[in-house]
BAVEX-781129 format. One record per residue: residue number from 0; residue in one letter; chain; x, y, z of N, C-alpha, C in turn. Coordinates in nm, 2 decimals, always signed. Each point is the difference from the previous one (the first is absolute). Layout:
// residues N
NUM/A/A/X/Y/Z/X/Y/Z/X/Y/Z .
...
***
This chain:
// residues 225
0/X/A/+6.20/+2.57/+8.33/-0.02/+0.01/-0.14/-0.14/+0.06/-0.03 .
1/X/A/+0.01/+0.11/-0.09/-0.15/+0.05/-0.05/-0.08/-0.10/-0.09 .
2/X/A/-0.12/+0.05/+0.09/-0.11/-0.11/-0.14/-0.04/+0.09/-0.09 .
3/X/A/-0.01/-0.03/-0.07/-0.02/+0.10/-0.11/-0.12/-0.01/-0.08 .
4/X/A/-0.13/-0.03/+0.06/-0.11/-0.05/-0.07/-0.06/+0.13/-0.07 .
5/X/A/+0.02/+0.13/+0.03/-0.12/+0.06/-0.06/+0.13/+0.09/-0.07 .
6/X/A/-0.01/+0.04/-0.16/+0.05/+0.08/-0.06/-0.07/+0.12/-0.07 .
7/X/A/+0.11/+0.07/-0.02/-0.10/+0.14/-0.03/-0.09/-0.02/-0.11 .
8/X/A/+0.00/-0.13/-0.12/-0.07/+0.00/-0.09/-0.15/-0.03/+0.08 .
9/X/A/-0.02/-0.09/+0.09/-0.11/-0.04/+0.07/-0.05/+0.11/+0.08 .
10/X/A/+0.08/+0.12/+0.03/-0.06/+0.13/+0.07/-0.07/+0.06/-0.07 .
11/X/A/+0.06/+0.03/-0.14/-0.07/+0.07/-0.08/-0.10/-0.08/-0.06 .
12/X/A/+0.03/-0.11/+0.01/-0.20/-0.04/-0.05/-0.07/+0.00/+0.07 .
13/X/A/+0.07/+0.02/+0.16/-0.16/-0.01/+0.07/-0.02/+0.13/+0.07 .
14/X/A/+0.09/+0.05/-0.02/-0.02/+0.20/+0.01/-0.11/+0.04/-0.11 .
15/X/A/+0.02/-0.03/-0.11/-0.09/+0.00/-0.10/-0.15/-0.04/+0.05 .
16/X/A/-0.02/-0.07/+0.03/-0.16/-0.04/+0.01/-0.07/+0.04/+0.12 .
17/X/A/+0.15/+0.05/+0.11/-0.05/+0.09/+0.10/-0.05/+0.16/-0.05 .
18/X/A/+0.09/+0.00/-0.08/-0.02/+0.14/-0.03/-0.15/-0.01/-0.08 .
19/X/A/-0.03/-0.11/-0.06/-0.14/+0.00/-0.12/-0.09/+0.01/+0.09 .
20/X/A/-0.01/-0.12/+0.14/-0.08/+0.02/+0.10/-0.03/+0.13/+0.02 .
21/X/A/+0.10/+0.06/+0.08/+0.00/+0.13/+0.06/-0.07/+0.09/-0.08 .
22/X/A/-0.01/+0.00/-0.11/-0.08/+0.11/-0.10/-0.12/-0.05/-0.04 .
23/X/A/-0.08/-0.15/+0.02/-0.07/-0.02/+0.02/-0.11/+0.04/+0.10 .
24/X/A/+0.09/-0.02/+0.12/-0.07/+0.07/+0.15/+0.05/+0.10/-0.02 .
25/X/A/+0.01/+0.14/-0.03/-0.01/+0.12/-0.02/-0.13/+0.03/-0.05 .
26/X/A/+0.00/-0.05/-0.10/-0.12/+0.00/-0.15/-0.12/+0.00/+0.08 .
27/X/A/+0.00/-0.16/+0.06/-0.11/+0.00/+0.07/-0.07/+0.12/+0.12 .
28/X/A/+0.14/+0.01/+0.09/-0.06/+0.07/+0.12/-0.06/+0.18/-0.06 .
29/X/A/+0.04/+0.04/-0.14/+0.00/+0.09/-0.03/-0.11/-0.01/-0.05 .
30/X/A/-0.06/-0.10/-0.07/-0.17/-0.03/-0.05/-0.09/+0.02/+0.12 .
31/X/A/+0.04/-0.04/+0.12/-0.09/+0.03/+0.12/+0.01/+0.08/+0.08 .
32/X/A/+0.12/+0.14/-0.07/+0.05/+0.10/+0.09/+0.00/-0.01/+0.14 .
33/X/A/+0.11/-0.10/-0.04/+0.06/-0.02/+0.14/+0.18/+0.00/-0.02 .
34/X/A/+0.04/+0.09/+0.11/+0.17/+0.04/-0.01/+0.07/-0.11/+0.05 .
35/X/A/+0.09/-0.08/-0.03/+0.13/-0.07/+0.02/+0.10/+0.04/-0.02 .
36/X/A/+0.02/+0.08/-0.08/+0.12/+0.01/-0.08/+0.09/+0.14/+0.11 .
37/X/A/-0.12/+0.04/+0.06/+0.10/+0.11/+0.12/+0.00/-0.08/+0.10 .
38/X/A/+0.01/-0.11/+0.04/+0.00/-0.13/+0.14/+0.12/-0.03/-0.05 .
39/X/A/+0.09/-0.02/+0.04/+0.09/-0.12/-0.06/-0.03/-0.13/+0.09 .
40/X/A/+0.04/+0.03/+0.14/-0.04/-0.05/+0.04/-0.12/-0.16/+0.00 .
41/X/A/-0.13/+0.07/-0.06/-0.08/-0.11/+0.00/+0.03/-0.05/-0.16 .
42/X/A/+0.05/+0.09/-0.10/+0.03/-0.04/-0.14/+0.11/-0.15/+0.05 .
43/X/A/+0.09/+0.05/+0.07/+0.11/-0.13/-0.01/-0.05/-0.11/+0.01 .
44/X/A/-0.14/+0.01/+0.15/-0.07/-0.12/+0.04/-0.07/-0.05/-0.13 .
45/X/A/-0.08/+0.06/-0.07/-0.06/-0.07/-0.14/+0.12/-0.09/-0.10 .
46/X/A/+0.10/+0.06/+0.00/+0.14/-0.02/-0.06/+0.04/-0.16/+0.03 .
47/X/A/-0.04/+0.02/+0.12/+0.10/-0.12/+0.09/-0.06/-0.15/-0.03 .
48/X/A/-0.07/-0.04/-0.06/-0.06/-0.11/-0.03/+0.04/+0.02/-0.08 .
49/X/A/+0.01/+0.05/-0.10/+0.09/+0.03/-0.22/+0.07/-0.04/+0.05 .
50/X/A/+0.11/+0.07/+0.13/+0.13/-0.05/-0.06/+0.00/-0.14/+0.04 .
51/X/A/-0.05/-0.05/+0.09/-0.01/-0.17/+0.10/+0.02/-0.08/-0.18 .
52/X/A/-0.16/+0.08/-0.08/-0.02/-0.14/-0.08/+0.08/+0.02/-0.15 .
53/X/A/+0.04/+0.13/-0.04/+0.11/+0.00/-0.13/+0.08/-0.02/+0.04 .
54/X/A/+0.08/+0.02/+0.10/+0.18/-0.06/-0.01/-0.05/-0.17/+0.04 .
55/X/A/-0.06/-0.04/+0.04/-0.01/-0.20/+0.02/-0.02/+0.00/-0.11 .
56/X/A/-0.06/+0.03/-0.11/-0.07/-0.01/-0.15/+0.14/+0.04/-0.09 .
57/X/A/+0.07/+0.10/+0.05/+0.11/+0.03/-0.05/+0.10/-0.14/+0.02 .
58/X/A/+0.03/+0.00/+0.12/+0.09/-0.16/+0.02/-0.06/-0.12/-0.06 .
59/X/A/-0.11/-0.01/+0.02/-0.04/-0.14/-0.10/+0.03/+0.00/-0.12 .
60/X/A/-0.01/+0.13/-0.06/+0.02/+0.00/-0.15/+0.18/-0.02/-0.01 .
61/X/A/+0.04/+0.03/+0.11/+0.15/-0.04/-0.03/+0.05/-0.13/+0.07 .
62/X/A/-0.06/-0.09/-0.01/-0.04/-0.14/+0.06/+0.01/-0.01/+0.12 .
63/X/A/-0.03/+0.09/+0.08/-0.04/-0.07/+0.16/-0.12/+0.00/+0.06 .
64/X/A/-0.01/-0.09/+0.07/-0.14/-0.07/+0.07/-0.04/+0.12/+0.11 .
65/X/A/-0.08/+0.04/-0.01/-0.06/+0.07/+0.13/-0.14/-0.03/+0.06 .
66/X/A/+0.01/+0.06/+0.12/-0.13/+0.02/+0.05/-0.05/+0.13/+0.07 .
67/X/A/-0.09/+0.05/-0.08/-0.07/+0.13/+0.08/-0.12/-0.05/+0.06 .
68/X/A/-0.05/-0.01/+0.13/-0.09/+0.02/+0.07/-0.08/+0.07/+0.04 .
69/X/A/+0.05/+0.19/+0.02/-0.06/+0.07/+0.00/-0.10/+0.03/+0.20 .
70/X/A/+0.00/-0.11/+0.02/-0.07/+0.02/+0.17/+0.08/+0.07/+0.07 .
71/X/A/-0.02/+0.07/+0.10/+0.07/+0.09/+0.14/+0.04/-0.15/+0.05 .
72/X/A/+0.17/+0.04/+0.01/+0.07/-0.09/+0.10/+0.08/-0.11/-0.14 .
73/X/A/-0.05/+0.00/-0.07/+0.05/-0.09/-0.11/+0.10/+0.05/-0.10 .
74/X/A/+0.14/-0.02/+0.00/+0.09/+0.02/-0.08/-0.01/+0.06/-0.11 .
75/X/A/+0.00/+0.15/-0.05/-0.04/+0.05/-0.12/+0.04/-0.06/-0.15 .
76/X/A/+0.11/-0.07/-0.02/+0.06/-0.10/-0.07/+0.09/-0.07/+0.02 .
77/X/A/-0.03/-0.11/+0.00/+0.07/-0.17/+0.01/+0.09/-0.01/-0.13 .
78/X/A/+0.13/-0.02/-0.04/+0.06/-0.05/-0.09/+0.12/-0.08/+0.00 .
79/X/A/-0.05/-0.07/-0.11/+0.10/-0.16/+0.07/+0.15/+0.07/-0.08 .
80/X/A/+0.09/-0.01/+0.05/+0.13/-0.02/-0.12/+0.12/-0.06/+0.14 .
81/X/A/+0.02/-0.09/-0.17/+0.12/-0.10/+0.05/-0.06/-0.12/+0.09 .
82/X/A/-0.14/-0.03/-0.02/-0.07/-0.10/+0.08/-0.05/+0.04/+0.15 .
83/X/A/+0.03/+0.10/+0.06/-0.02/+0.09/+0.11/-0.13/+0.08/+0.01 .
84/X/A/-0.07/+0.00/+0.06/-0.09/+0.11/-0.03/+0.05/+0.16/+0.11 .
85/X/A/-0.03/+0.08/-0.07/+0.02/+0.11/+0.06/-0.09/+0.14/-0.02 .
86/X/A/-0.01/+0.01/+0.13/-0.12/+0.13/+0.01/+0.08/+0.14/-0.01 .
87/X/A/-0.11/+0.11/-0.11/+0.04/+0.10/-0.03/-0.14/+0.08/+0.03 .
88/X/A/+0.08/+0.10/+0.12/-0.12/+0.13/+0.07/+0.04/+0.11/-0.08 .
89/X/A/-0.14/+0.02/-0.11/+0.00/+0.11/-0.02/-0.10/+0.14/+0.03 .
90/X/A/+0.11/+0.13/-0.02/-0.06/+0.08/+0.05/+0.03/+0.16/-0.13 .
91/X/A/-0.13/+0.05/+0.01/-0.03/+0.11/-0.06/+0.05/+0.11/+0.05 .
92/X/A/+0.05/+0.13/-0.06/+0.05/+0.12/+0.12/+0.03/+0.09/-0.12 .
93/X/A/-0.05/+0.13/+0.04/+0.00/+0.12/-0.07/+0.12/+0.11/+0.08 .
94/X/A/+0.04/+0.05/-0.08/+0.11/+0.11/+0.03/-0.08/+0.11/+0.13 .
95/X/A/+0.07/+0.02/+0.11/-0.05/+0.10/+0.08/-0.07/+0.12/-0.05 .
96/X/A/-0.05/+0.10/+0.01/+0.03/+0.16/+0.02/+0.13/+0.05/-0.03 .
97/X/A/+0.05/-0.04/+0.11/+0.14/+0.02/+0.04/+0.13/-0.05/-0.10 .
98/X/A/-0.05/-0.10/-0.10/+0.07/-0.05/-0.08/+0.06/-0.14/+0.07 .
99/X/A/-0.04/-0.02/+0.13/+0.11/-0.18/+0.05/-0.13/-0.07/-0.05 .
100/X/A/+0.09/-0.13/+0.08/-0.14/-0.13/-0.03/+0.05/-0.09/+0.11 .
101/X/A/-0.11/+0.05/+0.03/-0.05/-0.13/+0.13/-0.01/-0.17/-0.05 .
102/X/A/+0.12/-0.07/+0.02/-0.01/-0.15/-0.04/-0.02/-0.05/+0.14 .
103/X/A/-0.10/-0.06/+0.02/-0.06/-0.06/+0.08/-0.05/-0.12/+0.02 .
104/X/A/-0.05/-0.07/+0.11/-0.03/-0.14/-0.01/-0.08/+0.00/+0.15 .
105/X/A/-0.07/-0.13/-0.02/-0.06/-0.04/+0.17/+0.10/-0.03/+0.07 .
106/X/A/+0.01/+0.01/+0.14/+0.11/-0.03/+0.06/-0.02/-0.09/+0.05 .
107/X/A/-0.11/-0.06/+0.02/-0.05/-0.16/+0.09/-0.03/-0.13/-0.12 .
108/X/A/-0.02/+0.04/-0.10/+0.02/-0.10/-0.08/+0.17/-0.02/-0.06 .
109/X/A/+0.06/+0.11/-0.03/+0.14/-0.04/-0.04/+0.01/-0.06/+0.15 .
110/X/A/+0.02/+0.02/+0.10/+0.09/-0.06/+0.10/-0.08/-0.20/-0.05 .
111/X/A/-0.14/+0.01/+0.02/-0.07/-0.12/+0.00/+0.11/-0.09/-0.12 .
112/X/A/+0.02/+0.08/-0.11/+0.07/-0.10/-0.10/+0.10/+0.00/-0.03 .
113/X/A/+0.10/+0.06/+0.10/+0.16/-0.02/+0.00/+0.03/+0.10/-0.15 .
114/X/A/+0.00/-0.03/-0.10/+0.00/+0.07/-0.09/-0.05/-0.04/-0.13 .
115/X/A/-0.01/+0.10/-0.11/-0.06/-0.04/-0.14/+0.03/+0.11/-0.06 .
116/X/A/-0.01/+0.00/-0.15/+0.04/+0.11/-0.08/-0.11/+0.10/-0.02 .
117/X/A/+0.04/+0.11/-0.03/-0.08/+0.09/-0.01/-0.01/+0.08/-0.16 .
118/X/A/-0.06/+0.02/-0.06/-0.03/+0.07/-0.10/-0.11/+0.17/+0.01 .
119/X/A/+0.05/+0.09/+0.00/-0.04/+0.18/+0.05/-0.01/+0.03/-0.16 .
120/X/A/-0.13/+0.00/-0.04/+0.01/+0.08/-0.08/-0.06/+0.16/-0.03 .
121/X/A/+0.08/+0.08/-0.02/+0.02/+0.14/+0.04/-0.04/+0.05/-0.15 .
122/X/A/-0.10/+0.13/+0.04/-0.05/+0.09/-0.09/+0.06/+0.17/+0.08 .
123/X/A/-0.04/+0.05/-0.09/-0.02/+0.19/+0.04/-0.14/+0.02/+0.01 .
124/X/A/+0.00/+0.11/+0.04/-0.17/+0.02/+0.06/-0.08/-0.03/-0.08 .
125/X/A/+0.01/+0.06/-0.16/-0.12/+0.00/-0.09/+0.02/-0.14/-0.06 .
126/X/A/+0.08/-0.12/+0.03/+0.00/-0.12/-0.07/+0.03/+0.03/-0.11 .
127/X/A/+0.12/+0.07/-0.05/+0.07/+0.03/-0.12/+0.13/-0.08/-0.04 .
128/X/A/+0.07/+0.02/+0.12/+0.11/-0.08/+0.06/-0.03/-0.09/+0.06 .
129/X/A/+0.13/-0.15/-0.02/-0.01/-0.08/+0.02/+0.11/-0.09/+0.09 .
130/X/A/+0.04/-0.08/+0.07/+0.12/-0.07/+0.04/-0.03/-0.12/+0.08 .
131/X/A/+0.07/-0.10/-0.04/+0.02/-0.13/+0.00/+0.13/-0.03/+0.13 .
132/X/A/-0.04/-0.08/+0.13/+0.12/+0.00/+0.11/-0.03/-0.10/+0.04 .
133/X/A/+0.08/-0.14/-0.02/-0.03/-0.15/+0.07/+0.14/+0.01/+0.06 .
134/X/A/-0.10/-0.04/+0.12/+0.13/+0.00/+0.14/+0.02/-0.20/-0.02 .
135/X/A/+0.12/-0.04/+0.08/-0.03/-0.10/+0.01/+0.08/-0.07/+0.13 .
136/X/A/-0.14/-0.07/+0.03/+0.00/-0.08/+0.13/+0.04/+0.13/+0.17 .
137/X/A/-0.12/+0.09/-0.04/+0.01/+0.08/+0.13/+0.00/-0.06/+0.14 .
138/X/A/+0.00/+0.07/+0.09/-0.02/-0.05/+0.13/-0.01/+0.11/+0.10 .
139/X/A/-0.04/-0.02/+0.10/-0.04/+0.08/+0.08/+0.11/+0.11/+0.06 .
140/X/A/+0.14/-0.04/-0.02/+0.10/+0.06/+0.01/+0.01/+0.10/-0.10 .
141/X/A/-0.05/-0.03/-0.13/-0.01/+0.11/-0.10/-0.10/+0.12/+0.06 .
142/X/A/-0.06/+0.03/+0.06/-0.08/+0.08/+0.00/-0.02/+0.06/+0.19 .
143/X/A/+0.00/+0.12/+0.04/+0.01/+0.06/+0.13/-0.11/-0.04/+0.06 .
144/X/A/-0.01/+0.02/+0.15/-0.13/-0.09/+0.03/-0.14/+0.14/-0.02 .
145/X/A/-0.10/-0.04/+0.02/-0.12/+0.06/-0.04/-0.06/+0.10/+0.15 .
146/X/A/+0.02/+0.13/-0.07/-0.02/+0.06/+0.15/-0.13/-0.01/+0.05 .
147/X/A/-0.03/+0.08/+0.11/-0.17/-0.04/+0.08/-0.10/+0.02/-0.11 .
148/X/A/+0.07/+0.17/-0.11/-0.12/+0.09/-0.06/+0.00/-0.10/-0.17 .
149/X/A/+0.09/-0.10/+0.03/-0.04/-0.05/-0.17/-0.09/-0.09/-0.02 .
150/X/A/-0.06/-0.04/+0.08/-0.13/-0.13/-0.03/+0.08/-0.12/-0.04 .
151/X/A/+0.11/-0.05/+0.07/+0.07/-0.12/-0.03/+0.11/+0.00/-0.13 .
152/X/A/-0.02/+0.13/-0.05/+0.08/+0.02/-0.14/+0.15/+0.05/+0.01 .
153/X/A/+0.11/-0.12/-0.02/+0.13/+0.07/+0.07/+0.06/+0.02/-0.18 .
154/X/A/+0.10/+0.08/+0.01/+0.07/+0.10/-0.10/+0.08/-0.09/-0.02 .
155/X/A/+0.09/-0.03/-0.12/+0.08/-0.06/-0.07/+0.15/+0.06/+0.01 .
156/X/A/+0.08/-0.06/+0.06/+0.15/+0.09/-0.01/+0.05/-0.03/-0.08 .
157/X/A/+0.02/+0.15/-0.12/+0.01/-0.02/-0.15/+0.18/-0.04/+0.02 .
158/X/A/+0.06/+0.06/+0.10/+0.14/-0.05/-0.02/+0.01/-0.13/+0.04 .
159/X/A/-0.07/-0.07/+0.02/+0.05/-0.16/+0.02/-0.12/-0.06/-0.10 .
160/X/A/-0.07/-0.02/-0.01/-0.11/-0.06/-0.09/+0.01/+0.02/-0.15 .
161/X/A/+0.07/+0.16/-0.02/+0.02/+0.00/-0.16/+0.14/-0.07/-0.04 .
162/X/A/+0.06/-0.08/+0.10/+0.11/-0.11/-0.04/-0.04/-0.12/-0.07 .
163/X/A/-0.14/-0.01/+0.02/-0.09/-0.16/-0.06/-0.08/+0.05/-0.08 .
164/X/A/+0.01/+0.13/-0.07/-0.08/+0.06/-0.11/+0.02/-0.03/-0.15 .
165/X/A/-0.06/+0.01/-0.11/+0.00/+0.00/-0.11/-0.13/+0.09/-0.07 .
166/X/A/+0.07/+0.12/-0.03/-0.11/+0.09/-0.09/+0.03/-0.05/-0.18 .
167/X/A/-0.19/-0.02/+0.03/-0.02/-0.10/-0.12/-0.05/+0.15/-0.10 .
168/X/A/-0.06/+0.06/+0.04/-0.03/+0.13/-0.06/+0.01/+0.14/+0.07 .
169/X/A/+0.08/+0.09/-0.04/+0.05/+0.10/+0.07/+0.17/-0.03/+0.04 .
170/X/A/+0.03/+0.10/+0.07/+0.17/+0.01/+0.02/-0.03/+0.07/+0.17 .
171/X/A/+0.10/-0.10/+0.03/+0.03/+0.02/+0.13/+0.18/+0.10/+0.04 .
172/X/A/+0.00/+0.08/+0.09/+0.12/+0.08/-0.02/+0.04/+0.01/+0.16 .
173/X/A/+0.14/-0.06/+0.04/+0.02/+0.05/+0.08/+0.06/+0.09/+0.00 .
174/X/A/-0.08/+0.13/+0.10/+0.11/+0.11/+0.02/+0.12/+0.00/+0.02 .
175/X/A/+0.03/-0.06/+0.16/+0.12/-0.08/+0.04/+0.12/-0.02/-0.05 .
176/X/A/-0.06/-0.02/-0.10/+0.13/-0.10/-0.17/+0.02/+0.14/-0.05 .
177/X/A/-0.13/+0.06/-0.05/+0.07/+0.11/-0.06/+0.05/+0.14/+0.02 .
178/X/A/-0.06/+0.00/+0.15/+0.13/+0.15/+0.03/+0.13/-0.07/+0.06 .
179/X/A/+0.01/-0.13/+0.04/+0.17/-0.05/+0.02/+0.07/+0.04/-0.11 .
180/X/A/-0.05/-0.10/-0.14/+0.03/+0.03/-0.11/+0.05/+0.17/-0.06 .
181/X/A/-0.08/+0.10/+0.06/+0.01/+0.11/-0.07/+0.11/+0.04/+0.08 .
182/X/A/+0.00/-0.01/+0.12/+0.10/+0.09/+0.15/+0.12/-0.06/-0.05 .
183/X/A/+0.03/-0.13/-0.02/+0.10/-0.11/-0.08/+0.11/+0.08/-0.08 .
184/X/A/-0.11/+0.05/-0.15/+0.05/+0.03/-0.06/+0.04/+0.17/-0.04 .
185/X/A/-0.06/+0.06/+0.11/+0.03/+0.14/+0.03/+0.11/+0.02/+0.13 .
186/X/A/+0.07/-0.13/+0.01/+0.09/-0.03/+0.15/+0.12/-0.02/-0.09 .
187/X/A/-0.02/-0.05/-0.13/+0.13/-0.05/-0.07/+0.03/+0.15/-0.08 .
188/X/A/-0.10/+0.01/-0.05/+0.03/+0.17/-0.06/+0.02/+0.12/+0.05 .
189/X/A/+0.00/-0.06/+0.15/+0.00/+0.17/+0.08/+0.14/+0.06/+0.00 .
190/X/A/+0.04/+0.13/-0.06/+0.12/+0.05/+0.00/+0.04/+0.06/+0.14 .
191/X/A/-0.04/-0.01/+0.08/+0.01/+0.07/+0.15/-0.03/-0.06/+0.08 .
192/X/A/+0.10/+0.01/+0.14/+0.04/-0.11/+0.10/-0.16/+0.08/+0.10 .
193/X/A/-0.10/+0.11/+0.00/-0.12/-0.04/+0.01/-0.08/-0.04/-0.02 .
194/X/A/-0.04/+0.04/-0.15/-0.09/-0.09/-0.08/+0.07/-0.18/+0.04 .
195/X/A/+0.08/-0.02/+0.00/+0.01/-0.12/+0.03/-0.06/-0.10/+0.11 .
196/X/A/+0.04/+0.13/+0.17/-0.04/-0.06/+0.09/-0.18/+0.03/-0.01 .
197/X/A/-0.04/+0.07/-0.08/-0.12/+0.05/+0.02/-0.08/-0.12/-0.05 .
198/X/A/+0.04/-0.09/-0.15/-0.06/-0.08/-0.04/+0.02/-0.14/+0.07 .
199/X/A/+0.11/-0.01/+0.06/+0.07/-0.12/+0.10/-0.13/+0.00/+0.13 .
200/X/A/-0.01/+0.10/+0.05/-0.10/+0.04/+0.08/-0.15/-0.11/-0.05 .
201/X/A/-0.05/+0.05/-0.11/-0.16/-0.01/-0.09/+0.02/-0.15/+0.01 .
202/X/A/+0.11/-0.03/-0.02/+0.02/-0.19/-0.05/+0.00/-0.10/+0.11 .
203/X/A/+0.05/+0.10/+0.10/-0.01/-0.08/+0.13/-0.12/-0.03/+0.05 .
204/X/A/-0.08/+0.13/+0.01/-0.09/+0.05/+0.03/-0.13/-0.14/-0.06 .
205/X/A/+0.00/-0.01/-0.14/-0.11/-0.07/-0.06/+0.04/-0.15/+0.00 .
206/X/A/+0.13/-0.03/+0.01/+0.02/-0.11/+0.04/-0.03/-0.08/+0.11 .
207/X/A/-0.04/+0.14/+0.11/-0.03/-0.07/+0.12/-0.19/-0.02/+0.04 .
208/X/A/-0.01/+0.04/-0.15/-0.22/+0.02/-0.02/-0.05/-0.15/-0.02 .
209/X/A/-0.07/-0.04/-0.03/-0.05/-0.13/-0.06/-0.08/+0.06/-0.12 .
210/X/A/-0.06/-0.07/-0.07/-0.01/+0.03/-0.14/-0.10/+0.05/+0.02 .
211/X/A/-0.07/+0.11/-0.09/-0.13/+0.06/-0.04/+0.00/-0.02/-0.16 .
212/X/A/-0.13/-0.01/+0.00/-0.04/-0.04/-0.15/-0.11/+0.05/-0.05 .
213/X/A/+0.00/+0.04/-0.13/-0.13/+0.08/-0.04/-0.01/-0.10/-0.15 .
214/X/A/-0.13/+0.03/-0.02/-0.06/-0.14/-0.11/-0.09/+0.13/-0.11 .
215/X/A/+0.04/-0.06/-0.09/+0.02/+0.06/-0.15/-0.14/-0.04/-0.03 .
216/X/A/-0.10/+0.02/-0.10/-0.11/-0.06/-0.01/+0.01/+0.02/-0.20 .
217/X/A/-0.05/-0.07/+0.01/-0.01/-0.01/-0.21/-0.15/-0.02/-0.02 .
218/X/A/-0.02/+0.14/-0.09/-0.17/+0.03/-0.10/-0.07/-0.15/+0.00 .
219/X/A/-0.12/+0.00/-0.03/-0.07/-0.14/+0.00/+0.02/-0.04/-0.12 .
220/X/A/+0.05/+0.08/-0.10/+0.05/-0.06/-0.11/+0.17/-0.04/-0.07 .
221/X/A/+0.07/-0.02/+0.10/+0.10/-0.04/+0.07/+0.08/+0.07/-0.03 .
222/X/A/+0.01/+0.15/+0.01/+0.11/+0.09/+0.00/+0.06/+0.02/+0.15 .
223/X/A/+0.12/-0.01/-0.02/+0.03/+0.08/+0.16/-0.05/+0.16/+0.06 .
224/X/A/+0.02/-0.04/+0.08/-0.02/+0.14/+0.10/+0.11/+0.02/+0.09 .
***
């Protein structure tokens, strides 16, 4: 059964004050001409405490008890629901170059804690775009193991992990779904015993893929993208 503790209303309020943050450290590092804003990279790291402490701020305000601690090794947020407490790792990640996204995690502490939910919150390079992705109750099976060159950091397998997903902001799309869908219905309308086997062909073909998924992102002022 899904828990369903965080809703998109609680995303967007605490997307909101990430975003106020974020424009605050802009402001600043641009008073001391100093660049962040071409880093993503170390931008997310500044990022990554905002999000630890507005989404716990965001859940209290929707009555649950938390705890952020904030120390290396210490659970980014603790929240009790249903009398349970349960840990939620979150993590910050910018759209590639290349347009993918690296969803990631330590590979020695997930194994250390069997599993916990995850919350990825995903921007575009310039922090324009925004998207909201609570996995729930990952595990080490979710994710490929971590090769020699990743510094312990193993990759998330979006076809088994986005089964425990809920995009709280943004739209998630499986390809998968939708060229079956399209091959489907160009298989029913095909007037020719090629076009037929040609589309029979495409359906088999993607049937036998596991899913790919591309993630939609919505303006910081909550238009889609």
């Amino acid at each position: 059964m899904q828990i369903n503790y965080l809703t998109r209303y609680s995303a967007q309020e605490a997307v909101k004050n990430v975003i106020s943050f974020s424009k605050e450290v802009d402001t600043l590092y641009r008073r001391h001409e100093i660049s962040v804003t071409d880093d993503v990279g170390r931008k997310n790291i500044l990022l990554s405490a905002a999000q630890e402490k507005f989404f716990a701020q965001a859940l209290e305000n929707a009555g649950y008890e938390c705890k952020v601690d904030g120390k290396t090794g210490a659970p980014d947020i603790l929240v009790k629901v249903n009398g349970v407490w349960r840990e939620l790792e979150c993590k910050v990640s910018c759209r590639s170059k290349k347009g993918s996204w690296q969803l990631q995690t330590d590979e020695r502490t997930l194994e250390n804690k069997g599993e916990c939910d995850f919350l990825y919150l995903l921007f575009n390079r310039d922090h324009t775009e925004v998207g909201v992705l609570f996995f729930e109750a990952l595990t080490p099976e979710d994710f490929h193991k971590a090769s020699d060159s990743s510094r312990g950091k193993a990759r998330m397998k979006k076809h088994v992990a986005f089964k425990k997903c809920t995009a709280l902001l943004g739209v998630i799309t499986d390809r998968r779904q939708v060229y079956l869908s399209n091959y489907k219905k160009k298989y029913k309308s095909a007037t020719s015993i090629k076009m037929k086997n040609r589309m029979h062909d495409k359906i088999k073909l993607w049937e036998n893929k596991n899913s790919q998924f591309s993630i939609s992102l919505e303006s910081v002022d909550g238009s889609a993208r």
